[in-house]
N, C-alpha and C positions, 0 to 999 in steps of 0.2 A: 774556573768559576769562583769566583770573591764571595765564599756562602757567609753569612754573618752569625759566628752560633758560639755559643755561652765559652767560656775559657774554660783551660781544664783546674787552672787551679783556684780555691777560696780563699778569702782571708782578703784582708790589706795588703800589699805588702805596701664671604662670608657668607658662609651659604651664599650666594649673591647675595648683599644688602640680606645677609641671615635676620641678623638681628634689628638692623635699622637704627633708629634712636634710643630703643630698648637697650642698644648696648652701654650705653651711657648711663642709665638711671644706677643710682645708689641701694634702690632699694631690691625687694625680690622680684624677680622677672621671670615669667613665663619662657624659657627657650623657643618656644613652640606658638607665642601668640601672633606673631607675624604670619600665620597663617602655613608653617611651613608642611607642616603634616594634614593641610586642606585635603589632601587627595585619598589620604589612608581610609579604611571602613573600619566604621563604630560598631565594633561588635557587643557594646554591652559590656564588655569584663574591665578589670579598674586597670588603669595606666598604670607603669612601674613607673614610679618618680625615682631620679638619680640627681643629687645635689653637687653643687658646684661652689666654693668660696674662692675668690683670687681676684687680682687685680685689674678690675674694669676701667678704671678712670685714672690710675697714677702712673709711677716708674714703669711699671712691667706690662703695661695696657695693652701693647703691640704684638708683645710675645704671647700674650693669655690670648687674645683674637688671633693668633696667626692659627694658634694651635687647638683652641677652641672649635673653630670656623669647619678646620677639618675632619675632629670628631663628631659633631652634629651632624655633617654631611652624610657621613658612615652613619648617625641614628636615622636618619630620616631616611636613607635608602631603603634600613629595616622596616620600619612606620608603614614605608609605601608597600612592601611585600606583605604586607601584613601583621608587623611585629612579632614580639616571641609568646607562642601559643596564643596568639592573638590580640596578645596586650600590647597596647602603644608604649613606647619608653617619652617620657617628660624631663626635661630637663627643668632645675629650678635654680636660679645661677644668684647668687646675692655676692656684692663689692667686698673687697674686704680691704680697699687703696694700699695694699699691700704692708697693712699694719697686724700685726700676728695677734694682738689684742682683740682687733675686728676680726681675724680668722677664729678665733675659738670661740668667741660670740656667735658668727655663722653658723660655726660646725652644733652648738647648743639651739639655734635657729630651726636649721634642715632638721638637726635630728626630730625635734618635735614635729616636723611637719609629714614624720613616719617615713622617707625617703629610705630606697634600699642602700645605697652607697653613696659615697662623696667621690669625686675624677675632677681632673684636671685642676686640680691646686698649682698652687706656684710659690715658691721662696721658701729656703732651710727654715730660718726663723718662722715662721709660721707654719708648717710643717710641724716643727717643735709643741706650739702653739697649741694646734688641734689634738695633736697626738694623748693628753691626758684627757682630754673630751671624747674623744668617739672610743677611748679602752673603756671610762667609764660608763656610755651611750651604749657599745657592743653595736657601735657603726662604722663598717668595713672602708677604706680608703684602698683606693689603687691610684699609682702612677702621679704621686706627687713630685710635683719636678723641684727635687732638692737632693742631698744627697750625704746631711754630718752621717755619723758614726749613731747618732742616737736614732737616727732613721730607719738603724739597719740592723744593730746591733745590742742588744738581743733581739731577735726576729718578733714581732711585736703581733699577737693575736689577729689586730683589726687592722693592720697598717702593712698592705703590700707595695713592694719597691718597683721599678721596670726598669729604674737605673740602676749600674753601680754605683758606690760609695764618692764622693770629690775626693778623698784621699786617696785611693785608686786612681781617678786619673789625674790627678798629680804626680805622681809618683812615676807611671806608665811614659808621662808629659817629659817628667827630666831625664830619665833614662836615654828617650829618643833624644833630645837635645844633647845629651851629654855626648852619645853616640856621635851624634852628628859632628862633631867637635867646637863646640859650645866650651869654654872655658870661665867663664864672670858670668853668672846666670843672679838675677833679682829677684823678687817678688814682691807685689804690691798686692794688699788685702784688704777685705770689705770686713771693717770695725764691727763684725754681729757674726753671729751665729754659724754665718755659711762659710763666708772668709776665715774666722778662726780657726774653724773645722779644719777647712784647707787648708790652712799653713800647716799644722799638725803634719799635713800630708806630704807639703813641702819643706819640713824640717826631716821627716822619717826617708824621704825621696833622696834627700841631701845628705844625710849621715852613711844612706846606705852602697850609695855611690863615694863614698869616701873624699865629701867636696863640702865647701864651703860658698854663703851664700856672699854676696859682695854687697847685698841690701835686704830687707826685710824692713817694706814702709806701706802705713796703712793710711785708709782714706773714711771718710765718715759716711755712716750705712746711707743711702739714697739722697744724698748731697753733693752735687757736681764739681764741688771745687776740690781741686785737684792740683793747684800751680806748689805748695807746698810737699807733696808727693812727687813731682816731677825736677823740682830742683832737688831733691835725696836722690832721685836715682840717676842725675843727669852727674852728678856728684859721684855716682859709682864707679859709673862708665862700663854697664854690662855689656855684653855681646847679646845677651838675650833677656827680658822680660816675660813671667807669668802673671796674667792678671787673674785674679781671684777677687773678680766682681761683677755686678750683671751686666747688661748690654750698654744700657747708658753711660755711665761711668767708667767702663771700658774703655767704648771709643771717645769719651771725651782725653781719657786717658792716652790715645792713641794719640790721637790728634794734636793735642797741646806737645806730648813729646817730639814727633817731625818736627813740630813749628821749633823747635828747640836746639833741633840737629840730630835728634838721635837715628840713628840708620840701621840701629842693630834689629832682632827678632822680636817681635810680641804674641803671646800665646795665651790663650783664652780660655774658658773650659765650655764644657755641651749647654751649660745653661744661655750660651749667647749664640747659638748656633741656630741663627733664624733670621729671617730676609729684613728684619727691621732693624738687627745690625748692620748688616751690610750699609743698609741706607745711612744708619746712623755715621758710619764711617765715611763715608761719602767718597772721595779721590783719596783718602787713606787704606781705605780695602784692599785694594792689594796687597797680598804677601804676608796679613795676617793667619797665623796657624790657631785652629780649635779645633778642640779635642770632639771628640761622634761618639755617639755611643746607641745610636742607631741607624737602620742601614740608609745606604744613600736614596735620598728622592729624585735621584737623575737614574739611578742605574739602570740598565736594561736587562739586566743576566740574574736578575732576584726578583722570584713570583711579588712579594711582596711591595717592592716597590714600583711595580708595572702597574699592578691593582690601586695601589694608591695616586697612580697618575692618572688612571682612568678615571679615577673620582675626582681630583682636585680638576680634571681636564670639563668633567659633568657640571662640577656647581662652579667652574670658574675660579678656582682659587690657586695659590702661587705652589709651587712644588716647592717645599722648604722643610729644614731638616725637625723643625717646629710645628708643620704640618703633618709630616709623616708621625712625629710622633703624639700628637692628637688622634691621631689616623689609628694607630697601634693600641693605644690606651683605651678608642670605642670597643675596637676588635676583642681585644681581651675579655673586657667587660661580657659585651654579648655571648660569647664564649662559655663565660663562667655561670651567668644567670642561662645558658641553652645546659648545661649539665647539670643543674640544679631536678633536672627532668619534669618541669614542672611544677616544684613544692618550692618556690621561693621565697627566703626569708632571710635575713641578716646571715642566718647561721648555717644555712644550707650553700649561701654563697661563698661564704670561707670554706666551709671544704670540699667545696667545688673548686675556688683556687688552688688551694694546699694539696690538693691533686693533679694539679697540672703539672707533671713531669716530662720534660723533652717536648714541648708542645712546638712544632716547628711553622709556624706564619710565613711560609716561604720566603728563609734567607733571615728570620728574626724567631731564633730560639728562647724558647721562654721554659722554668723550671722555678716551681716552687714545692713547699715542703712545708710542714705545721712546726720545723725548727729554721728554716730558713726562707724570708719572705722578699730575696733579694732575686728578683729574675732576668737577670743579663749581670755578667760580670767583664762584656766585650770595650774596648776602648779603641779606637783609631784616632788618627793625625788628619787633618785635612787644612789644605790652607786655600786663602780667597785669591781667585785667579780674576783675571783683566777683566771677565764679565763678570763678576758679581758672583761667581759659583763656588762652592765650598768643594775643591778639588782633593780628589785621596790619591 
């Protein structure tokens, strides 16, 4: 059995038509006005609100709805049951076009609007962002999908992790390639925050493997042009490429390279690991490798991702590794406000987190601590097979 559970060591080394048109507006948006939680009973006591800032309408649009789509699914199943102690969960989701500037605005936003936490954020740089708003706020965040060192490092009161570090799988990323016998290894990196984080990763990856890199060439933060990046590394003449950038850029990355000749490896990390890369890729999918760092949405041999087929199989949504971890990030959540027993508030909910030790979601070990708020430190390889699947 392929169980998915924390490593032993630390350190580096839509809904159907959920949202509708609602997905789209800029401004704040009700989760729940589409009617979704029509069927749940009003019992009288106030809705938990949970806030949302990330990218509705820009770059990362596709991955925030894959992954979004999923989580609300897992809220509304709650709603329907009844919610927790009978209070409905609310989402309150505001754009942030994936500008970090507009994420800490948001996060000063929700906070006044009394929300108990922020979920399903998206991008390092804004991650960065929020993170001196809600220390100052004492407004807890879970499960922001980013992953510098500032993220993690020192364990940050209001800011829990579900991933590990990018420099970790970085680092995890050359190891296997180097194994593999990989000899002229590149990397090309995203000019901001998340990218440089990463290279960090892929320089300390690289030293420690006793290699050197045959490139190190950057691209500009959410700007598709890339032909200046492809002639440096078409110039190197790697055997393998890592790319340290999100989904779009990526594959446009990919793609411009074949048109070019290059034959060799391209590797990715968990941030692009969701079915609208795929697409993005198009007839280049194939035989791209990206990093996991959560368990598979195909598998059949982990409670955890059975349960989450059964749900994306209810509201119709795609099995994707950006799904499941939507999927994972609601779980948590309700989790944490269900041991609160009750008295829920900012600060009952962090040490309801900071108490979740060895918490095992069938097949997705989760472990935090009031000194460490980083809970998976697991990594896998997976590469895109003829259909479209992220194979391990």
């Amino acid at each position: 059995m392929n169980t998915y559970s924390r490593s032993s060591g630390r350190g580096l080394a839509s809904f159907p038509r959920l949202l509708g048109a609602a997905w789209k507006v800029t401004a704040v948006c009700s989760l729940f006005a589409a009617g979704m939680s029509a069927s749940a009973e009003n019992t009288g006591k106030a809705d938990i609100l949970i806030g949302q800032t990330a990218d509705l309408s820009g770059v990362q649009m596709a991955n925030v709805k894959e992954m979004s789509d999923a989580a609300f699914a897992y809220l509304d199943k709650i709603n329907k049951a009844g919610g927790i102690d009978g209070r409905q969960l609310k989402i309150i989701s505001v754009d942030d076009k994936y500008d970090p500037k507009l994420s800490a605005a948001n996060a000063k936003q929700l906070d006044e609007k009394n929300v108990l936490a922020l979920i399903l954020g998206r991008g390092t740089a804004n991650a960065e962002a929020v993170i001196p708003v809600v220390m100052g706020a004492k407004l807890p965040v879970l499960g922001f999908v980013g992953g510098s060192l500032v993220m993690h490092s020192p364990a940050k009161r209001y800011f829990f992790n579900l991933r590990p570090p990018y420099r970790l799988e970085v680092e995890r990323a050359i190891g296997q390639l180097l194994a593999q016998g990989t000899t002229k290894l590149a990397t090309v990196y995203t000019d901001d925050a998340f990218g440089l984080d990463a290279l960090e990763g892929f320089k300390a990856g690289m030293t420690a493997a006793k290699s050197e890199a045959v490139a190190m060439v950057s691209i500009p933060r959410g700007d598709p042009k890339v032909d200046d990046a492809v002639a440096k590394l078409m110039a190197a003449k790697p055997d393998a490429i890592i790319g340290l950038c999100v989904s779009k850029p990526c594959a446009h990355l990919v793609k411009e390279l074949r048109g070019a000749g290059y034959t060799g490896r391209f590797l990715s990390l968990s941030n692009t690991a969701s079915s609208s890369y795929v697409k993005e890729l198009g007839e280049f999918s194939r035989g791209v490798i990206v990093t996991q760092v959560f368990p598979s949405p195909y598998s059949v041999v982990t409670a955890v991702s059975n349960d989450f087929q059964k749900l994306a199989a209810e509201y119709k949504l795609p099995q994707s590794y950006a799904g499941m971890e939507g999927y994972i990030n609601a779980r948590v959540l309700v989790d944490a406000i269900k041991r609160t027993g009750g008295k829920t508030t900012r600060e009952s909910l962090v040490i309801a987190l900071e108490n979740m030790r060895s918490v095992d979601y069938g097949g997705y070990l989760l472990t935090f601590s009031p000194t460490d708020h980083t809970g998976s430190e697991v990594v896998e390889l997976s590469i895109i097979g003829k259909d479209g699947r992220f194979m391990r």
